[in-house]
C-alpha positions in Angstrom: 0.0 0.0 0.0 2.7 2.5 0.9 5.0 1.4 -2.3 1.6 2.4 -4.0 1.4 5.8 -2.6 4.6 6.5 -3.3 4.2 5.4 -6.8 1.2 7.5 -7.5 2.8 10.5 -5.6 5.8 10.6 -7.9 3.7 10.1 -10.8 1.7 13.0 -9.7 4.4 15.0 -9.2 6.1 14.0 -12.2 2.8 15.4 -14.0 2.5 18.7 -12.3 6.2 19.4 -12.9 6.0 18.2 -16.6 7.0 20.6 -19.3 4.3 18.5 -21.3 2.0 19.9 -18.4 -1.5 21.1 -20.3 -2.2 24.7 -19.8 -5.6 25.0 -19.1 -8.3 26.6 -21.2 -10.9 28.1 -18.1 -13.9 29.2 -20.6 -13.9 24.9 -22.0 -13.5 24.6 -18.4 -16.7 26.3 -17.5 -18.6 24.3 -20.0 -16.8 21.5 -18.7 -17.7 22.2 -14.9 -21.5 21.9 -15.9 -21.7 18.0 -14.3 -20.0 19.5 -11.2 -21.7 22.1 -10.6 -24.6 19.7 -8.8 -22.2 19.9 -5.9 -19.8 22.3 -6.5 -22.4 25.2 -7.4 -22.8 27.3 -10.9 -20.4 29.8 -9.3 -17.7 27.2 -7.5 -19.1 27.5 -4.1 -20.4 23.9 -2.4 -24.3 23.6 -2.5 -24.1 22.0 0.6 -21.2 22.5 3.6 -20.5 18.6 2.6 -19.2 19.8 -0.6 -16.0 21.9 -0.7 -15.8 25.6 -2.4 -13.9 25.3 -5.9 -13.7 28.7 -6.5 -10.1 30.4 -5.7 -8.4 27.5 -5.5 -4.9 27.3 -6.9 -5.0 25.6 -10.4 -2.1 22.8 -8.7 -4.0 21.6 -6.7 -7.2 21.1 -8.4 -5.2 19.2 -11.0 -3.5 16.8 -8.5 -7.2 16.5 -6.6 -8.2 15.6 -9.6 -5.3 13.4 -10.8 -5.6 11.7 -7.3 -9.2 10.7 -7.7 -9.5 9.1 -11.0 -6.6 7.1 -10.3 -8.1 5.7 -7.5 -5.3 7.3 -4.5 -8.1 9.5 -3.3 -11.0 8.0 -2.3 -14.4 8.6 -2.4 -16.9 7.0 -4.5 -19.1 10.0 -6.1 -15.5 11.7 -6.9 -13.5 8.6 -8.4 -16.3 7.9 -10.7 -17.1 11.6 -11.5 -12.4 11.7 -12.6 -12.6 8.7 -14.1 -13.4 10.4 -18.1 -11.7 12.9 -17.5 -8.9 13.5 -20.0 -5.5 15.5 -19.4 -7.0 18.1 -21.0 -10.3 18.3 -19.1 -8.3 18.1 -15.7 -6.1 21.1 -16.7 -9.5 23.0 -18.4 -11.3 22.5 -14.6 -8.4 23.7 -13.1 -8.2 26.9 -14.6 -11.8 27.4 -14.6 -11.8 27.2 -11.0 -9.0 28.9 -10.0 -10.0 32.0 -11.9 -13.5 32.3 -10.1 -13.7 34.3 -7.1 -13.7 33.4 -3.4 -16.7 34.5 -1.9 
């Protein structure tokens, strides 16, 4: 399990610090971000306190959430399934979508 985790955190890391790394396109992002926005709100913010505020967030780290969930090192079912189509592309497109909204 650890030798796992470790696995997947290089490879995450190897992806974030890629010069192959996908810059992000935030307005196929927001048409993207439609199936999230269930949870995650039209405008980033949660619909419910159970579902975190995407809005603000550092582009990073919404790309290694995201990374971590559809392969399967983050778990939680509704999530996992929800990554699992993404592409590379669509990752990096949610990621700068979100990270160019504003924290309210």
């Amino acid at each position: 399990m650890i030798k796992n985790t470790a696995y997947a955190a290089l490879a995450t890391l190897l992806y974030l610090t890629s010069s192959t790394t996908i810059a992000g396109d935030a307005a196929a992002g927001k048409t993207r971000a439609a199936a999230c926005a269930a949870c995650h709100g039209l405008n980033g913010i949660g619909t419910q306190p159970i579902y975190p505020n995407l809005a603000g967030q550092k582009a990073e780290y919404i790309t290694q959430t995201l990374v971590g969930f559809k392969s399967g090192d983050r778990k939680n079912a509704i999530m996992n399934a929800m990554a699992a189509p993404l592409s590379d592309s669509d990752i990096a497109n949610l990621a700068a979508y979100y990270s160019s909204l504003k924290c309210q």
